[in-house]
C-alpha positions as CSV (number, residue, x, y, z in Angstrom):
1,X,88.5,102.3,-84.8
2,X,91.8,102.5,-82.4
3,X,94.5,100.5,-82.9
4,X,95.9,98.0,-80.3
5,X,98.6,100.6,-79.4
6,X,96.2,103.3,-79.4
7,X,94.0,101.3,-77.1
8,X,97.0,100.2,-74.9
9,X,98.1,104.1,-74.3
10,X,94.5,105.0,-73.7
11,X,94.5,102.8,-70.7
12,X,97.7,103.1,-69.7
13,X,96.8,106.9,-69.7
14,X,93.6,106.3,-67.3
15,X,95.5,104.4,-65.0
16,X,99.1,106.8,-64.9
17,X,97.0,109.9,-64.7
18,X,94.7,108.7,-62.1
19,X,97.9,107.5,-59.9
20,X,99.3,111.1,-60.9
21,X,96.3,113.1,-60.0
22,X,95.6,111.5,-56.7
23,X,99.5,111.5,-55.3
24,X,101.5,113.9,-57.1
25,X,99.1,117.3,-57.5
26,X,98.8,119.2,-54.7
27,X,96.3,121.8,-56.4
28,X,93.9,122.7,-53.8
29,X,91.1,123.2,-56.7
30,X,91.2,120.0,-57.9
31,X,88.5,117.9,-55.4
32,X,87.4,114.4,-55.8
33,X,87.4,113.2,-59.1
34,X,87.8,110.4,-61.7
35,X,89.1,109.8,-64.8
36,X,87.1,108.1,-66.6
37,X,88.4,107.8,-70.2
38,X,91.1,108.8,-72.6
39,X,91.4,109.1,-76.4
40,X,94.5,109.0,-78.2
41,X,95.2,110.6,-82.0
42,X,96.3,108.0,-84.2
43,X,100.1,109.4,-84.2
44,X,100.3,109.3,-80.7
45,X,101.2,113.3,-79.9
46,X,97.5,113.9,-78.8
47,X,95.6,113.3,-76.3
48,X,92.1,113.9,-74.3
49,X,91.3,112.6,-70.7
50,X,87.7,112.5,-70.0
51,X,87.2,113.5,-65.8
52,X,84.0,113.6,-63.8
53,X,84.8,116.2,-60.7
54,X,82.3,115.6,-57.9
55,X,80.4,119.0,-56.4
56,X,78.5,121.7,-57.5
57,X,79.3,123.6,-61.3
58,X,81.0,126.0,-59.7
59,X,83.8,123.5,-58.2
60,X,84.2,121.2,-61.2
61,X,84.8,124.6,-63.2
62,X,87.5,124.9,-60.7
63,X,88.8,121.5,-60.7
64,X,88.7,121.6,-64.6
65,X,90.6,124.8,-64.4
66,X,93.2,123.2,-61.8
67,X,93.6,119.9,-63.9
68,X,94.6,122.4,-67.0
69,X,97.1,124.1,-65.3
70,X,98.6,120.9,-64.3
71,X,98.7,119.3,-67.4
72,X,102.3,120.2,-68.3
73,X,103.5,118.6,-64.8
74,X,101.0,115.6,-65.6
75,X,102.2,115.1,-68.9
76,X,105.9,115.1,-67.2
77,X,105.4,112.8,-65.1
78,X,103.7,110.3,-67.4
79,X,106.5,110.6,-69.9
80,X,109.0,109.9,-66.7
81,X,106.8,106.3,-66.0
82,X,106.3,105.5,-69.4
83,X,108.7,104.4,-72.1
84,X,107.5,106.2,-75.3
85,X,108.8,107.9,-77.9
86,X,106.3,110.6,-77.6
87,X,104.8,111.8,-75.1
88,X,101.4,112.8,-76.2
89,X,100.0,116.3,-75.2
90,X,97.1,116.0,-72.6
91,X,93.8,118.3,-73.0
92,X,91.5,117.5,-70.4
93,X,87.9,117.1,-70.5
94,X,84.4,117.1,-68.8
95,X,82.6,113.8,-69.3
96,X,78.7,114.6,-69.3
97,X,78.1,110.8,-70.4
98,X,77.8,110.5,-66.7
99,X,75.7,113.0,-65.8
100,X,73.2,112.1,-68.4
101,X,73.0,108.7,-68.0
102,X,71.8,109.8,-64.4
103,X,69.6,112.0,-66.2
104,X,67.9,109.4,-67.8
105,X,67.8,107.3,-65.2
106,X,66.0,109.5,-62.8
107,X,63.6,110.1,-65.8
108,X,62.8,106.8,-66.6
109,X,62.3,105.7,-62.3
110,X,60.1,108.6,-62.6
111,X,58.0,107.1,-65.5
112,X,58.0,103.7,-63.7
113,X,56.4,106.2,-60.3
114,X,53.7,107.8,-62.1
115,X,52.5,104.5,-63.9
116,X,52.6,102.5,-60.8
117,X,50.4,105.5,-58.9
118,X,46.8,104.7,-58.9
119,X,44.8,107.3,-61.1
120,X,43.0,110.0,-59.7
121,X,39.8,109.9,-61.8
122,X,36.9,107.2,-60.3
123,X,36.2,104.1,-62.5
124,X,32.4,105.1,-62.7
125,X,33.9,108.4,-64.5
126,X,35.7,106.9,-66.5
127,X,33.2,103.9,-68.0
128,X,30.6,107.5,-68.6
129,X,33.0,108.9,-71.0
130,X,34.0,105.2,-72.7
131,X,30.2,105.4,-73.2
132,X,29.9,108.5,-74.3
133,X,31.9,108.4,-77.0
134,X,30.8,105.2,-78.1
135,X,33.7,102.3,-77.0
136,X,32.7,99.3,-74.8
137,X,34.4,99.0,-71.9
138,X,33.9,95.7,-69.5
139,X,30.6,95.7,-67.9
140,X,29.0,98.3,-70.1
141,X,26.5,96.1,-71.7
142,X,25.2,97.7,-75.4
């Protein structure tokens, strides 16, 4: 569990990197993205910022790649708007949690689809093979 300073960095992280990113980096590889967590080591000299990068794999590969060449600059420029004693080293990240809560979403609407869609098999078949192997079904008097 993350201390209250630890919690307090991680956010101020998310919001100084996000302000960073989106002013300050001029790296054409890096497209839309969004920072979407951070973790902090308990002594504060570590640290790992979770991004989603909107677009195909090929361009959040890039933007990945852009982000980690910019991490020195990033981590400069937090250390310049934030009064710490360290300034903790920044590894960035893909976040999938994203992706595959999208995943599962689309899985489950498709569930929902297919049990909502009328089956394709008649009633009258279907009552002929409850009979046949012996269950009652309604209207199938013994």
């Amino acid at each position: 569990m993350a201390s209250t300073r630890q919690q307090r960095i991680q956010q101020l992280l998310i919001e100084e990197v996000s302000d960073i990113v989106r002013r300050e980096v001029k790296d054409p590889r890096i497209g839309f993205l969004t920072i979407t967590g951070a973790e902090v080591s308990p002594d504060m000299r570590h640290a790992r910022v979770f991004v989603t990068i909107l677009g195909t794999a090929e361009e959040q590969a890039e933007g990945l790649k852009g982000l980690q060449s910019a991490a020195r600059f990033i981590r400069r420029e937090f250390g310049r708007r934030c009064d710490l004693r360290v300034t903790p080293e920044i590894e960035f990240r893909f976040d999938v949690a994203i992706q595959h809560g999208a995943r599962m979403f689309d899985l489950l609407e498709k569930i929902k689809r297919e049990e909502s869609e009328p089956s394709d098999v008649p009633e009258s078949v279907d009552a002929e093979a409850a009979s046949a192997s012996g269950t009652r079904t309604e209207g199938n008097n013994p």
